[in-house]
N, C-alpha and C positions, 0 to 999 in steps of 0.2 A: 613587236617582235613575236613568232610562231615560238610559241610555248606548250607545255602541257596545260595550262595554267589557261593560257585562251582559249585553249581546243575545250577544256571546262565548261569556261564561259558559254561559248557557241552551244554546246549539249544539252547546258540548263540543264542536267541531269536529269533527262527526260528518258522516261521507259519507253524500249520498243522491242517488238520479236526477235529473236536472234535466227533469223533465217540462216538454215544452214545450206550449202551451197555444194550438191556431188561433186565427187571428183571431176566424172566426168565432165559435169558442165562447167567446171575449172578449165578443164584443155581446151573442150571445146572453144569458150571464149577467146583464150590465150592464143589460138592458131588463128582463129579469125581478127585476134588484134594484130598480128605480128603480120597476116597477111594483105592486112589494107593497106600498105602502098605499095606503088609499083615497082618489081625487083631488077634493078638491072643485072644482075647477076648474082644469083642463088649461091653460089663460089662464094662469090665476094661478101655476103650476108648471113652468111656462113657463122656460128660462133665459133671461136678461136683453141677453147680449150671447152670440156664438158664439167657439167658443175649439176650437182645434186640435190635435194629437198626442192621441197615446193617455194622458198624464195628464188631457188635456183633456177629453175624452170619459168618464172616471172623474168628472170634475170635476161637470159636464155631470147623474152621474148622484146623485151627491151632493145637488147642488142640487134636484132634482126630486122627489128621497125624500123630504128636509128640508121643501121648501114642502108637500109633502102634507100633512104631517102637524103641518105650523105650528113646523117645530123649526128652521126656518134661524139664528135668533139663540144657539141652543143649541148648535146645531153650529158654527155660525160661533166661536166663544170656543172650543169645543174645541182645532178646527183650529188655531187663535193661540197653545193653548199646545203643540201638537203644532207645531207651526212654529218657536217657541223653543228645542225640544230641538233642535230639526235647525240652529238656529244655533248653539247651542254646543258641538254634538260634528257638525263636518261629513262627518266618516267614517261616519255612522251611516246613510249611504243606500248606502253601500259595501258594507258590512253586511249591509243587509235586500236586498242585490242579489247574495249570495256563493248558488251552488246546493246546497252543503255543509247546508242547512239544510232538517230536517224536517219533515212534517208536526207531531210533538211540538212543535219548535221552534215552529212558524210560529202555535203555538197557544198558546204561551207570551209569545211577542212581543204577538200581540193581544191579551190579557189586560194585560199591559203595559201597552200604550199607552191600553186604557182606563181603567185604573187614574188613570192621567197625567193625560189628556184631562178625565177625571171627569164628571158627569152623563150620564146617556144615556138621554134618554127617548125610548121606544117601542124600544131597541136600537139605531135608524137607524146610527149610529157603528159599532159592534159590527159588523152587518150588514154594512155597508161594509167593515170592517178585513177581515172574515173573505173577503170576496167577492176583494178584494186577493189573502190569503195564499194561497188556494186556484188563484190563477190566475198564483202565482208574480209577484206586481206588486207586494206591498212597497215595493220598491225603486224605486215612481213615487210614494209619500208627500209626501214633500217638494215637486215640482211639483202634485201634486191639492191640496195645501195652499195654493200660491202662487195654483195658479188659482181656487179657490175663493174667494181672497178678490178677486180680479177681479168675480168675480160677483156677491159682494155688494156690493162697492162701485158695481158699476153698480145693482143692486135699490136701492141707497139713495141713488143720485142724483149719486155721489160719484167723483169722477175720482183715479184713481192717476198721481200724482208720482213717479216712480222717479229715486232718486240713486245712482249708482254709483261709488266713490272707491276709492283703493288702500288708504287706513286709514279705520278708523272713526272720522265726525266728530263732534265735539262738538255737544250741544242747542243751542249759538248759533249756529253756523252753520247748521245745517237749519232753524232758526226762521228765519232771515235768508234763506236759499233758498224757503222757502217764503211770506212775506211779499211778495218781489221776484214772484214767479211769482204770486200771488192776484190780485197788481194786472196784470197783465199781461192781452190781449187772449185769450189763449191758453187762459185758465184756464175762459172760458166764463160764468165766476160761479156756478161749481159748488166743493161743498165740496173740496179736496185730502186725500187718505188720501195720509198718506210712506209710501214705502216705500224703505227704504236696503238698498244691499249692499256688500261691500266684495270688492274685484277686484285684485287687486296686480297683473295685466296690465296697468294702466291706468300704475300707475308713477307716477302722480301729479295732478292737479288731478280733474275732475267729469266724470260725463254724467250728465246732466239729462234724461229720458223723461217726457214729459205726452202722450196719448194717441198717434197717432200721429205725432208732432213728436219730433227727438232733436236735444240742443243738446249737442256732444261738443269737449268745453271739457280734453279729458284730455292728458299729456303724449303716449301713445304714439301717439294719433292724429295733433301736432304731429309725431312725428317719421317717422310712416310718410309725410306729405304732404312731408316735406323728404326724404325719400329716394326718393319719386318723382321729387322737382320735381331734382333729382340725375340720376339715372337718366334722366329726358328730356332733360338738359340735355346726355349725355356723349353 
């Protein structure tokens, strides 16, 4: 199983430079990865919605590879189970973010996660993981995975539900959050995709994200507004 725990192993906690990598030659890369296959239509390969930061912009380049070459729903499943590992072992972006780790390393870890990921047609994946390693970005995985599925869900029509709680809640309650919010004015009458996290800052009750609306129902919020409403009062 791809762990933080293997990715350890593999590093043998071996010193190496931490090359750092311009921005520019960040783009650079990134446009020369997203442009090597052939586009049937620039339209069509298009990303769906605009999305920000440098996971973004990976994210961004993922998608446009993928549409070229008709492998978005390929990728898209990869990415889902590459976003399961990063649930269950959260130190594992810790990890692909320590500079300790080598070229050998970083070639080891890709291999890895493609092993994981599984299918990869035309390489697109591979491509991508390695374009990561060599730019020292690993360690943006996790959000290139979060934001990619933003994109598909907008390519599919489909509006992201974000729930963020201090434990993780049981299938009946997110059935029940989600049922409330479909009928609501909010939802547009577009599909909802869940997406949960769980945030012990919150300390207790929900926030609720459906596009750019946030209904923050959480105790720490209750109690930062009672120690304002405090603080003004003294």
């Amino acid at each position: 199983m791809f762990s933080s725990r293997a990715v350890i192993r593999a590093a043998g906690l071996r010193a190496s430079s931490n090359v750092q990598i311009s921005r520019s030659a960040t783009q650079g890369s990134l446009r020369t990865y997203a442009a090597a296959a052939a586009a049937p239509s620039a339209q069509n390969s298009r990303p769906p919605v605009a999305l920000y930061g440098v996971d973004g912009t990976y994210a961004n380049a993922l998608y446009t590879a993928s549409a070229k070459t008709s492998s978005l729903d390929q990728v898209s499943k990869a990415l889902s189970t590459l976003g399961e590992v990063f649930k269950k072992d959260p130190k594992l972006t810790t990890v692909l973010n320590a500079p300790t780790l080598t070229v050998s390393d970083k070639r080891q870890i890709v291999q890895e996660l493609q092993r994981v990921a599984g299918v990869d047609k035309g390489d697109i994946l591979k491509n991508f993981l390695t374009t990561l390693a060599e730019n020292n970005r690993l360690g943006l995985l996790a959000g290139v995975v979060e934001k990619f599925g933003t994109l598909i869900s907008a390519h599919k029509g489909e509006i992201e539900l974000n729930i963020t709680s201090a434990q993780e809640l049981d299938n009946k309650t997110i059935q029940r959050i989600e049922k409330a919010v479909a009928k609501s004015e909010f939802s547009q009458g577009k599909k909802l995709k869940i997406v949960t996290k769980v945030n012990p800052d919150v300390l207790g009750g929900l926030i609720v994200e459906l596009g750019d609306r946030t209904i923050d129902l959480s105790v720490s919020s209750k109690i930062n507004r009672l120690n304002k409403a405090l603080t003004d009062a003294l």
